[in-house]
Each structure stands twice: as structure tokens, then as C-alpha cells.
Backbone bond lengths (Angstrom), bond angles and torsions (degrees), N, CA, C in turn:
res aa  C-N    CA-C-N  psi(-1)  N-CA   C-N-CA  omega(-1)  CA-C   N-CA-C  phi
1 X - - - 1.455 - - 1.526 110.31 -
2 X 1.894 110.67 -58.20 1.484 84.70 169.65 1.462 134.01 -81.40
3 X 1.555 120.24 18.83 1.131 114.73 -175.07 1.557 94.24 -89.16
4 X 1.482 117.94 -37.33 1.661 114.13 -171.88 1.702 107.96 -66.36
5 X 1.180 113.99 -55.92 1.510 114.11 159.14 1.362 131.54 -21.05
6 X 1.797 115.43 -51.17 1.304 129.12 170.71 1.684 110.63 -52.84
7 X 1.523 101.75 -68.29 1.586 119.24 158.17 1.710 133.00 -16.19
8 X 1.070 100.57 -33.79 1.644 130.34 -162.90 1.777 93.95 -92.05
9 X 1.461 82.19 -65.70 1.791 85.87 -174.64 1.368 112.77 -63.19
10 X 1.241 112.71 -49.78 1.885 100.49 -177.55 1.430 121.47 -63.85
11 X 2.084 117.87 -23.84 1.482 110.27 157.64 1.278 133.61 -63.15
12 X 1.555 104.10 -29.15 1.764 117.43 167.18 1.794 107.13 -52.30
13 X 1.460 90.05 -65.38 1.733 99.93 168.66 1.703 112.62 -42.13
14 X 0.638 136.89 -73.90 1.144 147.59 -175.39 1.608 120.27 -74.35
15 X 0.936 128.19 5.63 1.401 143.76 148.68 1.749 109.07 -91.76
16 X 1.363 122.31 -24.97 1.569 118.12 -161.12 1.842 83.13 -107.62
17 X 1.074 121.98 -35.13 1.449 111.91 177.88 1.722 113.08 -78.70
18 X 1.141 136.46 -28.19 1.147 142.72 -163.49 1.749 101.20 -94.80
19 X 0.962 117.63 -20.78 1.659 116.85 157.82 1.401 141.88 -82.02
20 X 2.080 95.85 -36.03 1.330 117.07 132.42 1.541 122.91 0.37
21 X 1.727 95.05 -84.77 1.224 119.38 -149.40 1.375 131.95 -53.50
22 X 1.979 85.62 -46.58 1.396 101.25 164.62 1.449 132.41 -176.33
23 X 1.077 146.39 177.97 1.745 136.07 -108.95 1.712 86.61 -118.35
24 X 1.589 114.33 -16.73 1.679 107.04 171.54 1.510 104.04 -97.31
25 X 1.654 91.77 -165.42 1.562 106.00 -173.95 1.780 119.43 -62.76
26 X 0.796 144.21 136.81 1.583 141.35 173.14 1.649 123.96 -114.16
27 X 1.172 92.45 104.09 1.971 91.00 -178.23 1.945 99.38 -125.56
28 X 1.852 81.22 149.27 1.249 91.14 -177.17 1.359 101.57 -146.01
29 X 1.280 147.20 -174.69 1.573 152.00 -165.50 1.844 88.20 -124.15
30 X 1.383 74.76 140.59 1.644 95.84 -179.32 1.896 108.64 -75.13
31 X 1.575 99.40 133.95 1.670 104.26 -172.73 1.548 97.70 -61.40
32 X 1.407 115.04 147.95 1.317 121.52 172.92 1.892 125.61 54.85
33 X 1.261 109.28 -1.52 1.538 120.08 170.45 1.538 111.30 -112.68
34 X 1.199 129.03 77.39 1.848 121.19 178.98 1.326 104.44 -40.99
35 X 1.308 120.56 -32.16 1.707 118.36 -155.33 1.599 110.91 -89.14
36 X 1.823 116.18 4.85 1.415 92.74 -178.25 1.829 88.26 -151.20
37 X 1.672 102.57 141.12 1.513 119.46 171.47 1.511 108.15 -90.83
38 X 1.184 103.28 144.10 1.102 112.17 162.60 2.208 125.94 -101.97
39 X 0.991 99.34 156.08 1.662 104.62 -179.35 1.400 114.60 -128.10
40 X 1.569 102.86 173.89 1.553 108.42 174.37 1.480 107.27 -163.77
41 X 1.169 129.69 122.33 1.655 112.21 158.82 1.405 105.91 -135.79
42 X 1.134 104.30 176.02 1.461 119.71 172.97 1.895 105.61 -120.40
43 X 1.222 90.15 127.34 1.797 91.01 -174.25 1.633 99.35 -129.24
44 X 1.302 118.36 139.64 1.228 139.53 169.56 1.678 137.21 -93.42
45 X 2.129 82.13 69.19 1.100 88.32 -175.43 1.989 89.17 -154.26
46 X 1.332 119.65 -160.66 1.377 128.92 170.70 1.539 88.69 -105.73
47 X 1.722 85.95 143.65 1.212 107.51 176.64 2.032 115.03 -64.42
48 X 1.279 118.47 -3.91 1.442 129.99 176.95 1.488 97.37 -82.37
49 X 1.211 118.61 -42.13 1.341 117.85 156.07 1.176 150.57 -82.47
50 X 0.918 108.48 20.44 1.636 133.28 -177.92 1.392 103.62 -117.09
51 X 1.303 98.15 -47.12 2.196 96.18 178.99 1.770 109.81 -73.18
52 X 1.635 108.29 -35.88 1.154 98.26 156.69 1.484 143.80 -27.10
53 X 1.809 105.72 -76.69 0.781 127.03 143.96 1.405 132.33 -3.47
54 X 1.367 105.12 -71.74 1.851 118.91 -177.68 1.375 111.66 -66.55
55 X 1.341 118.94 -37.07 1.290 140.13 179.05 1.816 119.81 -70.46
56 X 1.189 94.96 -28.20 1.721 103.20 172.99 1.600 103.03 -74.19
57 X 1.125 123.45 57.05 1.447 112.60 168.43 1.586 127.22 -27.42
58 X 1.595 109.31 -36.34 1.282 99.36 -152.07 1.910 99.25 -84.07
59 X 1.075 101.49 -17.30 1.897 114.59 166.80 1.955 113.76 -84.83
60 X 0.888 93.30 -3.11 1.721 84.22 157.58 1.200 129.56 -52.39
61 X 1.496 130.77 -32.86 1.638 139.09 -153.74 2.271 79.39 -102.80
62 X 1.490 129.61 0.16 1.360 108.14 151.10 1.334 112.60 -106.98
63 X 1.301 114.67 -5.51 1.997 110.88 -179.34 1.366 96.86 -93.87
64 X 1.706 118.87 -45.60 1.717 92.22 -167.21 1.395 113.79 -124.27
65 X 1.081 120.41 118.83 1.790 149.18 -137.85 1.902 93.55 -59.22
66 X 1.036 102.16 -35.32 1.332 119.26 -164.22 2.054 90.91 -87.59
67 X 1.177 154.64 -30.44 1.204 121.49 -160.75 1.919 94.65 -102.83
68 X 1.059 106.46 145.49 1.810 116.83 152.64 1.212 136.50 -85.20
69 X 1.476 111.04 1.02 1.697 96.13 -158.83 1.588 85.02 165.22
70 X 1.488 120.81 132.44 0.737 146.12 167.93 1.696 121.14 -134.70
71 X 1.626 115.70 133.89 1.116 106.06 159.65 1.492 114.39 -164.33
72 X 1.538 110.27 149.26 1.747 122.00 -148.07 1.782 86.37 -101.20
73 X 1.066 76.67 131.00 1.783 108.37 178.31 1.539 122.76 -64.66
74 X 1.906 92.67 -59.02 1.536 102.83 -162.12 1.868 64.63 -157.81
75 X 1.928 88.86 168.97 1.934 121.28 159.75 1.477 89.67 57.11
76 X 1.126 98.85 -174.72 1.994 137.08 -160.68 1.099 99.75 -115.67
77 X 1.578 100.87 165.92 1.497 109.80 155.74 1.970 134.47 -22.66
78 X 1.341 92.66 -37.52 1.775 96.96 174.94 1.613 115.52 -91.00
79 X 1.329 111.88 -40.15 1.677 118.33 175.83 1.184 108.77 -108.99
80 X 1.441 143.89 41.43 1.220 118.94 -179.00 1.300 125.04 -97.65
81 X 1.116 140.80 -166.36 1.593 141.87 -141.70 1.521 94.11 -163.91
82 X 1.614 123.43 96.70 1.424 133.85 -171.03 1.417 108.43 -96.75
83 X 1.332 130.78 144.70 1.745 121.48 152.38 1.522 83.23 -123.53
84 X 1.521 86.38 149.11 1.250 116.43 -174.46 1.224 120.00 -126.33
85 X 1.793 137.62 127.55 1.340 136.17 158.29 1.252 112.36 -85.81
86 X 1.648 121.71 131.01 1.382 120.61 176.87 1.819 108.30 -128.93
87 X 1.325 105.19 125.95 1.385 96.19 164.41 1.405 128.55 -35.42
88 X 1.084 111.51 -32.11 1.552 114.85 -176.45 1.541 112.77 -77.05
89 X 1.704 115.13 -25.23 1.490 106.38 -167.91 1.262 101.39 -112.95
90 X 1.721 134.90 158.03 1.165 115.52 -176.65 2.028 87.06 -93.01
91 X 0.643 123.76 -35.24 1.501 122.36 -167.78 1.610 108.38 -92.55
92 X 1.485 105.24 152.29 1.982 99.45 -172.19 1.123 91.51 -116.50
93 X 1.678 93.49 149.21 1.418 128.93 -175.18 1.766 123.63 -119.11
94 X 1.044 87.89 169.00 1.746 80.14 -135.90 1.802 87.31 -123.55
95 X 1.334 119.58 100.85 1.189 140.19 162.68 1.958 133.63 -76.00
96 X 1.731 103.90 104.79 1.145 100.28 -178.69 1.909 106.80 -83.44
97 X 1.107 87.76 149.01 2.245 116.01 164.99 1.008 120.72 -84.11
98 X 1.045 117.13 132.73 1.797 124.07 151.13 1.295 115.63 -167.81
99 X 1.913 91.59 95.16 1.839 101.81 -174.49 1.189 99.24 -128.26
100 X 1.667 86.59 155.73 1.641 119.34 -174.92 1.559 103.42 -91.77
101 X 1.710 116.35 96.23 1.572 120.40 -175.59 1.085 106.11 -39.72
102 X 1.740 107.45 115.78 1.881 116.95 154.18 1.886 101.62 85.55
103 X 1.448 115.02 7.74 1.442 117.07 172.08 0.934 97.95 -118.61
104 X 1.702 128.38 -87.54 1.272 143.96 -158.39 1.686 117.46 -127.29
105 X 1.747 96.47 135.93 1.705 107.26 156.27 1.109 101.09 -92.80
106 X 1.463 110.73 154.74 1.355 116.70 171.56 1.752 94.53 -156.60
107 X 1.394 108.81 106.02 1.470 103.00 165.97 1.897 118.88 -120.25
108 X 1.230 129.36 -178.61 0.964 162.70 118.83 1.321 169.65 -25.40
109 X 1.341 136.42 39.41 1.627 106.52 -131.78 2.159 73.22 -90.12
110 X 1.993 91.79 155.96 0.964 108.04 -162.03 1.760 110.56 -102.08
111 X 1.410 110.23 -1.20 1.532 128.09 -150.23 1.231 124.86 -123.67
112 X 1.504 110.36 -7.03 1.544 139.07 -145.82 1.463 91.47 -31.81
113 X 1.495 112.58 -177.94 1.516 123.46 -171.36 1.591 90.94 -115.68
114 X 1.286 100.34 121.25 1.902 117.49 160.65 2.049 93.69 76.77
115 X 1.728 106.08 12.29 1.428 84.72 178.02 1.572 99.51 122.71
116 X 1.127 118.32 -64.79 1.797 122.08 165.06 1.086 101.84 11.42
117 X 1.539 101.76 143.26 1.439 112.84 176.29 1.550 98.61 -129.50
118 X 1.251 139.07 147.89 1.300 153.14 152.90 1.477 133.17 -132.97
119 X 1.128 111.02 142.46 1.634 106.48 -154.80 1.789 82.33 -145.63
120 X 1.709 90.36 164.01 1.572 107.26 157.74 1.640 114.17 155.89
121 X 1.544 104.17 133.15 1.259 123.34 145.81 1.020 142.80 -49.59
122 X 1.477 135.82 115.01 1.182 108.95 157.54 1.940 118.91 -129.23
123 X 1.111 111.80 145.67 1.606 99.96 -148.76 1.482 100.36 -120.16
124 X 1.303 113.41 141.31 1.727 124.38 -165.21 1.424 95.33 -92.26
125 X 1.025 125.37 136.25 1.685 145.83 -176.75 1.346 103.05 -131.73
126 X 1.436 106.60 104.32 1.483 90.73 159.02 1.511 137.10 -98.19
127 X 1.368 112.81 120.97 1.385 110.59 -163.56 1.638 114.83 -80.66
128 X 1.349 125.24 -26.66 1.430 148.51 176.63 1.807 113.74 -161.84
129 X 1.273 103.54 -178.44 1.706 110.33 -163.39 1.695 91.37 -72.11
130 X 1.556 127.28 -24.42 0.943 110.86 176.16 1.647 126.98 -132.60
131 X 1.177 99.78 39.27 1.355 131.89 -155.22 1.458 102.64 -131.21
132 X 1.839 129.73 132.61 1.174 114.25 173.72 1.534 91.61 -156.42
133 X 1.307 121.55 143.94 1.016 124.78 160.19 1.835 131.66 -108.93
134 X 1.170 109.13 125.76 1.595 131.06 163.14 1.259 113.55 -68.53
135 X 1.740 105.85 108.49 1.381 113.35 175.02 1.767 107.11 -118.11
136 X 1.099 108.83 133.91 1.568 101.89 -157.88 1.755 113.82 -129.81
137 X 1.374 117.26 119.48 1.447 126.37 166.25 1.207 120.45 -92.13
138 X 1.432 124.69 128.15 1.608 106.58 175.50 1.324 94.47 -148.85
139 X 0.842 112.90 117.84 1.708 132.08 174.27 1.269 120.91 -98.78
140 X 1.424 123.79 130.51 1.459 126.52 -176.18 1.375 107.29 -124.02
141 X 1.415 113.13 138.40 1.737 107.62 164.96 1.464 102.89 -145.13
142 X 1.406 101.56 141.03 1.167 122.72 -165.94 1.638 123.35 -117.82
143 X 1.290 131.82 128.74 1.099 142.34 -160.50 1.862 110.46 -44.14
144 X 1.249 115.80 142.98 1.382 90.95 -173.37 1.682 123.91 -70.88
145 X 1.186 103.00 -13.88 1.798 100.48 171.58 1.387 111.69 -79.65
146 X 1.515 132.62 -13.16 1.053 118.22 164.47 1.505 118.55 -75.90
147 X 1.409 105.82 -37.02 1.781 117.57 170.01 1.810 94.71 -49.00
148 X 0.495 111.80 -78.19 1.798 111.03 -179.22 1.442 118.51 -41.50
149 X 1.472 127.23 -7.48 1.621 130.61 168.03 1.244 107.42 -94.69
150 X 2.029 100.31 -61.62 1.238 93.16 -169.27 1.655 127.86 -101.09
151 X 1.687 132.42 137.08 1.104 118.86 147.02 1.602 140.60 32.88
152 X 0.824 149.39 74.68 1.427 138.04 -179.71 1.307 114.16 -32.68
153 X 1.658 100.83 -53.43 1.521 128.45 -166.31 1.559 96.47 -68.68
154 X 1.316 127.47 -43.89 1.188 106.92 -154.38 2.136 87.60 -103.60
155 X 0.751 116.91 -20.08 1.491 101.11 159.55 1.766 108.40 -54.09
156 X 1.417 129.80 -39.06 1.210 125.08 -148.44 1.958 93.21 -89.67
157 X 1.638 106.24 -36.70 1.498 107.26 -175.31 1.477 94.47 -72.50
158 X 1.410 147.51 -32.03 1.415 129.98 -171.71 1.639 101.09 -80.33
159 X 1.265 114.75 -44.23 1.703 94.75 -176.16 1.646 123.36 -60.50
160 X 1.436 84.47 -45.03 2.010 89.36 174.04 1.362 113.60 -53.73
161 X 1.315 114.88 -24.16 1.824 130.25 177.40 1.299 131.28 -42.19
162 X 1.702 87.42 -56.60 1.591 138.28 171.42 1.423 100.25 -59.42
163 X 1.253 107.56 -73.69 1.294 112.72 -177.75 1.949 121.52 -42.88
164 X 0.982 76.24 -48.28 2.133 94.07 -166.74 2.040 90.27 -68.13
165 X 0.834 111.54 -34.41 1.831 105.85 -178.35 1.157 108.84 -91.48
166 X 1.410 132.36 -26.62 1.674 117.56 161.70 1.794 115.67 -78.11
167 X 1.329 106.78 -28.52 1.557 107.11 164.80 1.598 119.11 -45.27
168 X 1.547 100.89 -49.57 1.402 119.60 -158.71 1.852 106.64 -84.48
169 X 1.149 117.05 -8.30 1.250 155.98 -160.45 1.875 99.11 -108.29
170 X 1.218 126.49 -60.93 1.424 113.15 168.22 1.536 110.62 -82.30
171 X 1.426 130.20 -9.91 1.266 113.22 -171.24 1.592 92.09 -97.89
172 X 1.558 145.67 -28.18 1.122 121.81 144.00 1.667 135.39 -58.84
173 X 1.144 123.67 -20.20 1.436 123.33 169.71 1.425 102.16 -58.27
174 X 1.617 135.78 -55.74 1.296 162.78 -150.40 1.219 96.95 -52.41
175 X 1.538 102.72 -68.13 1.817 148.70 -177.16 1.555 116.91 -32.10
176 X 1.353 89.79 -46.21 1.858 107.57 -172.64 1.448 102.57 -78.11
């Protein structure tokens, strides 16, 4: 209990300093968890528009530089069931939903590679009427024979990677 407590406070800390700091996206690896990055942006828009936004699946391949092709399976904007083409993967992956309208995304990917698991939050802050902030969890876990190939470190520098170019990716969509 007090270790999760401790935990809590230094992401609060470290979410209120890392926005601070500066006017782009900010990611960092969670203290004491290898398996999950943390984010931050500031986007220049209302947070009604920002969940919008996230929620328009089928306009993702113009917000994030990295997807080609999107398409919703099953559910809406709050439950839906995404496959996804990404430049980065040769095969598409197929992302479950479950968001809290105009608070929280929260998806899934449902398909992982060799077993992978990926998860993440991301939570609407509103900083002003036209001001919103993206606070972001994304946790990865990885099969244990891949833990045994790859890196910790360099699993932890590619997700934050990931992370820091789709951040940087809605705070220019926002921007324009």
C-alpha cells in the first residue's frame, strides 16, 4: 500500500513537472515498472475535441504519421474493435476500446506478436476551455522468450519512441 501510494505521488510529480518543462510532448519510463512509459502533451484544442478526435478511428492514418489504414470491426466510438495498418508492422493488429466519453481512452491491442500484451490510457485534462491535456500510460509485456532476446533498455527506449512521435503527432494535428 505504501509502496503504490509512493508510486502515485512521484507520477503526479512527474506528470506536473514534465509539462512544466516544456511546450512539446514529454515521455519518460515509469519509476520502478520497466514495462510501462509514461506521456504528456499539451494540445490546443477542448478536450470534446480531443476525445473526438481519438475516437474517429477512421481519420487516424491523417493524425498519426505512422498508421495506413484503419478499420472498425464491431462497437462505436466508446467500445469499438479497430484493425489497424501500420507502416511499422507488416501484419495488422487489431485494437480493443473501452472509453469513458470526453475523459478517457483506454485501449488494448488484442493480437500482440508471439503473445505481447499492450495496454494504455490516455486521460483528457482539461487545462482551459481551449486547452487540454494528454496524460498517457502504456504498458507493454512481453512473452518471456522475447524478455530473454531482447534488451530491457532497448524495449523501454523503443516504446517511449513510439510514444514521444504519436504525442508529437496529436500536438501537431491540434496545432494546424
Amino acid at each position: 500500500m505504501a509502496r503504490r501510494f509512493v508510486l502515485t505521488v512521484m507520477l503526479l510529480l512527474g506528470t506536473t513537472l514534465a509539462v512544466a518543462s516544456t511546450s512539446g510532448a514529454r515521455v519518460w519510463n515509469a519509476p520502478r515498472d520497466a514495462d510501462v512509459s509514461l506521456g504528456a502533451v499539451e494540445l490546443a484544442a477542448p478536450a470534446e475535441q480531443v476525445y473526438a478526435t481519438l475516437t474517429d478511428y477512421g481519420r487516424w492514418p491523417q493524425v498519426f504519421q505512422g498508421i495506413r489504414s484503419t478499420t472498425v470491426v464491431s462497437g462505436g466510438r466508446d467500445d469499438a474493435r479497430v484493425q489497424f495498418r501500420s507502416l511499422r508492422f507488416e501484419r495488422p493488429y487489431t485494437m480493443q476500446f473501452r472509453n469513458e466519453p470526453g475523459r478517457l481512452v483506454r485501449f488494448a491491442v488484442v493480437d500482440g506478436v508471439m503473445g505481447s500484451e499492450i495496454r494504455a490510457r490516455l486521460k483528457l485534462v482539461p487545462v482551459s476551455t481551449e486547452t487540454t491535456r494528454l496524460d498517457v500510460h502504456l504498458e507493454t509485456e512481453l512473452p518471456s522468450v522475447l524478455d530473454l532476446v531482447l534488451p530491457e533498455r532497448l524495449v523501454q527506449e523503443k516504446r517511449a519512441g513510439m510514444l514521444r512521435t504519436h504525442l508529437e503527432d496529436l500536438r501537431r494535428f491540434f496545432s494546424s
